[in-house]
C-alpha positions in Angstrom: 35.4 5.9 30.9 32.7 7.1 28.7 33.2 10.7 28.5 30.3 13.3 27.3 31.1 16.2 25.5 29.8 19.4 26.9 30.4 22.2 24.5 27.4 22.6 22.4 25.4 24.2 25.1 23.4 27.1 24.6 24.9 28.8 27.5 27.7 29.8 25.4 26.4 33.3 23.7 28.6 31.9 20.5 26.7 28.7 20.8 23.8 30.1 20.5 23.9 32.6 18.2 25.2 29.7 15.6 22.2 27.5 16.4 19.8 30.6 16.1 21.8 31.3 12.6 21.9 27.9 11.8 25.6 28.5 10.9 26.7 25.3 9.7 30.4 25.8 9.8 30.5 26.7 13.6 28.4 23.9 14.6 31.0 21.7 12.1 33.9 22.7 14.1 32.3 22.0 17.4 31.3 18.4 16.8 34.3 17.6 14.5 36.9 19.0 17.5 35.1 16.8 20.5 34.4 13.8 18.0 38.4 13.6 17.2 39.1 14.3 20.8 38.0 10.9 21.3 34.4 11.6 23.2 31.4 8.9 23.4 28.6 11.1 23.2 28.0 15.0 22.3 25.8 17.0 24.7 23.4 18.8 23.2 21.9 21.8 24.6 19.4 24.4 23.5 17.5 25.6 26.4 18.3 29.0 25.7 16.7 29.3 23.2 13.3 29.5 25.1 9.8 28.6 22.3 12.4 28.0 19.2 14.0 25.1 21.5 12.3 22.1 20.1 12.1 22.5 16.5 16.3 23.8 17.0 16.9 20.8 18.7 14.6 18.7 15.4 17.2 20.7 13.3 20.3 20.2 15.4 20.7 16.9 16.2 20.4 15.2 13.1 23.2 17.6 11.9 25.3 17.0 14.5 24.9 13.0 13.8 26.3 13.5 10.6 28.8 15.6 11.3 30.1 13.5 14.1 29.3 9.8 13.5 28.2 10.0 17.6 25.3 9.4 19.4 24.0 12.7 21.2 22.9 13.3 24.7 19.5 15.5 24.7 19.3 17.8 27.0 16.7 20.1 28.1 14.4 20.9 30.8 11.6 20.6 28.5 10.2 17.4 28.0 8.5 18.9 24.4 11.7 19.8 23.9 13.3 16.4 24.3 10.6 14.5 22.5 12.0 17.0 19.5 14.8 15.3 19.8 14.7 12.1 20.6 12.4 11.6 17.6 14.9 12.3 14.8 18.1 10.7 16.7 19.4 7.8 15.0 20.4 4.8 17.7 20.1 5.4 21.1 20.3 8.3 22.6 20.9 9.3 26.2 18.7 11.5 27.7 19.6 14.3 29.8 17.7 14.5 32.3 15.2 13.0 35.0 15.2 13.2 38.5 12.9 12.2 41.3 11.1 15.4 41.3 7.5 14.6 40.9 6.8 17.3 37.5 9.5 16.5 36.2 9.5 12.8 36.8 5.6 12.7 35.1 7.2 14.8 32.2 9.9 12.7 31.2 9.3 8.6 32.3 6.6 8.9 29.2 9.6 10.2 27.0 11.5 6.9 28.5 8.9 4.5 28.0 8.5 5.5 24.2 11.9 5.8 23.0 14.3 3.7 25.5 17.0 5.8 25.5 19.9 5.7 28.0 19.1 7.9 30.7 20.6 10.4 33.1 19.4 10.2 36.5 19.7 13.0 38.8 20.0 12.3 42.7 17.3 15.0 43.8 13.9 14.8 44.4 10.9 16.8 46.3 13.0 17.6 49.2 15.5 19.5 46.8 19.6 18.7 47.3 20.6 15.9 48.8 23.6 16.9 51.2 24.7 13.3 52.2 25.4 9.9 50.3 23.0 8.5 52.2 20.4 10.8 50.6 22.0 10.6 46.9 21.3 6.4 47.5 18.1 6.7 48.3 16.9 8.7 45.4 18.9 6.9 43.3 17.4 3.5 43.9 13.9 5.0 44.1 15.0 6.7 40.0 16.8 3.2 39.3 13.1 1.2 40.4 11.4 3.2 38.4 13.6 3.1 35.1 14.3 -0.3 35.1 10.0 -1.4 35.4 9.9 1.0 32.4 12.6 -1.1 30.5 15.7 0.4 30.8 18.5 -1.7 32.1 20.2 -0.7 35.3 23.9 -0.8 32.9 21.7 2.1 30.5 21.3 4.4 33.9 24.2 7.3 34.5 23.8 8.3 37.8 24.9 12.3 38.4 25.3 12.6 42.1 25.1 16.4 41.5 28.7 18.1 41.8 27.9 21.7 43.4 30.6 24.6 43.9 33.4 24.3 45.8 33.4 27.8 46.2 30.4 27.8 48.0 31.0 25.3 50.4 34.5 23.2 51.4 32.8 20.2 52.3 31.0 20.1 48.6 33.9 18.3 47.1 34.4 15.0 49.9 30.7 15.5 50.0 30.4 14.3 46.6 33.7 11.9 46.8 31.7 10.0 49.4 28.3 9.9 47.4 30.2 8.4 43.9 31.6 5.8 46.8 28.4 4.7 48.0 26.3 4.7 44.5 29.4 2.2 43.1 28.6 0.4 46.5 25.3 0.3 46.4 24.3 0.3 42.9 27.3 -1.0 40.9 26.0 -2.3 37.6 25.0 1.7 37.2 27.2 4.2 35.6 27.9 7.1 37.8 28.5 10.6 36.1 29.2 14.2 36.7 29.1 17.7 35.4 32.5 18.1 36.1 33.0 21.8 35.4 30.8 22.5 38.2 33.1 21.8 41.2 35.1 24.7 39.9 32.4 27.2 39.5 33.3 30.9 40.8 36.9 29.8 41.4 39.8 31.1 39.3 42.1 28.9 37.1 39.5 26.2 37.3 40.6 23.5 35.0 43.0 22.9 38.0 39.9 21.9 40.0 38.5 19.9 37.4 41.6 18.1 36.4 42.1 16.9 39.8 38.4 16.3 41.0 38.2 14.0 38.1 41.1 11.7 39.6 40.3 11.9 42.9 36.5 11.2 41.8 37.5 8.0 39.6 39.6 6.5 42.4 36.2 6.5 44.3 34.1 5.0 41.3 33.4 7.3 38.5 33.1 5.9 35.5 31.4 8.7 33.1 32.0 12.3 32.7 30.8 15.6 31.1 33.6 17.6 30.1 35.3 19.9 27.9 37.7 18.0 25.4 39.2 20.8 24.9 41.2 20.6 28.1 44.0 18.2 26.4 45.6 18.4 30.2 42.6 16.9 31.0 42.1 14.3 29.3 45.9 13.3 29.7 45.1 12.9 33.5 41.9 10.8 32.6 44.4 8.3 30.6 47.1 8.2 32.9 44.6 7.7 35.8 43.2 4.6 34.4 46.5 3.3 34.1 47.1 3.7 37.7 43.8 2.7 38.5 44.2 -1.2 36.5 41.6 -0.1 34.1 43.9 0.4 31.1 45.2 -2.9 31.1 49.1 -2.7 30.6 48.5 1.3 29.9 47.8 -0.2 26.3 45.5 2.8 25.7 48.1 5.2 27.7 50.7 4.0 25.3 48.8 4.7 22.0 47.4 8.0 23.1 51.1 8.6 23.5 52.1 7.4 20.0 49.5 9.5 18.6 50.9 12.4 20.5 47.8 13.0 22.2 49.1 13.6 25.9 49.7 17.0 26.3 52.4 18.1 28.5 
């Protein structure tokens, strides 16, 4: 399970302030606490911060590296603003995001052709949000044609079938279920990812929702995430679902998470 860490986000008034302050300490603590919470990748976002974005990002990720020893995910809406950072990351990155939308699909395959990084594929396009698996395979193979003619290999693409509230809609959650289903199906040497925080949008107590969208969603195929580390509940119910999934071969990795006391209860 490669799991994403989504807390440096420029969302977060705190966030933000400490990347407009450049406060070092803050920023420390943030990448130190997901990077010893056992995370693949740190997200890195500094949308927020509008025309100071890309030379923040130029600043930021580089730091982060350091501070870490982790490869980042870059993500932004602006593809200036990824070029910023993919230029100074060290390894490969993963890029956050494209989709089939025809702007932003001319902004960013250039960015993908130059610097090869993993990518993140969204599954919309022109005609906006999919509402159907059917639809989420379709753009997804029309993103994973393009990707892999510009060299990236189909095991380098995470596909995000786009969780949306399940506040706003009932059907939202199997509505997704079913997609991650059919991109595993249909697609299954492609990692399949989700913003997981998102099924719980607008609803109280939501780390309920996430904890258990995030079994129910790797019974069906799931194989990435972006999530708070944070949440040591969490990622106690990622481990213990791999167990009872046959990923974690004889719970070995259930076991030493346990050792180390790192199941919370």
């Amino acid at each position: 399970m490669i799991i994403i860490g989504e807390r440096i986000n420029s969302t977060n008034g705190k966030i933000r302030a400490a990347i407009q302050s450049r406060d070092l300490e803050a920023l420390r603590a943030e990448g130190t606490l997901q990077a010893e919470a056992g995370v693949h990748y740190l997200d890195v976002n500094a949308a927020e911060l509008r025309d100071e974005e890309p030379a923040s990002l130029a600043w930021l990720v580089p730091f982060l590296q350091e501070v870490s020893g982790l490869p980042l995910a870059i993500d932004s809406p602006s593809p200036q603003a990824l070029a910023a950072g993919l230029a100074v990351h060290q390894g490969r990155a993963l890029l956050n995001s494209i989709t089939g939308e025809s702007e932003r699909y001319r902004g960013v395959m250039p960015l993908v052709r130059e610097f090869q990084p993993r990518v993140v594929a969204l599954c919309m396009d022109d005609r906006g949000m999919p509402r159907t698996a059917e639809e989420r395979v379709r753009v997804a193979s029309n993103l994973v044609t393009g990707l892999t003619n510009a060299g990236i290999a189909e095991e380098d693409i995470f596909l995000d079938p786009l969780v949306k509230p399940i506040a706003v809609d009932p059907s939202f959650g199997n509505e997704v279920l079913d997609s991650i289903q059919a991109l595993r199906r249909e697609l299954p040497r492609c990692h399949i990812t989700i913003g997981l925080s998102n099924v719980s949008f607008g609803m109280p107590k939501g780390k309920w929702l996430n904890r258990a969208f995030l079994t129910l969603a790797m019974g069906r195929g799931l194989d990435s995430v972006f999530c708070d580390p944070a949440d040591q509940h969490l990622l106690a119910y990622l481990r213990a679902t791999r167990v009872l999934l046959g990923l974690d071969e004889f719970g070995e990795e259930y076991l030493e998470a346990a050792r180390a006391e790192k199941l919370a209860y």
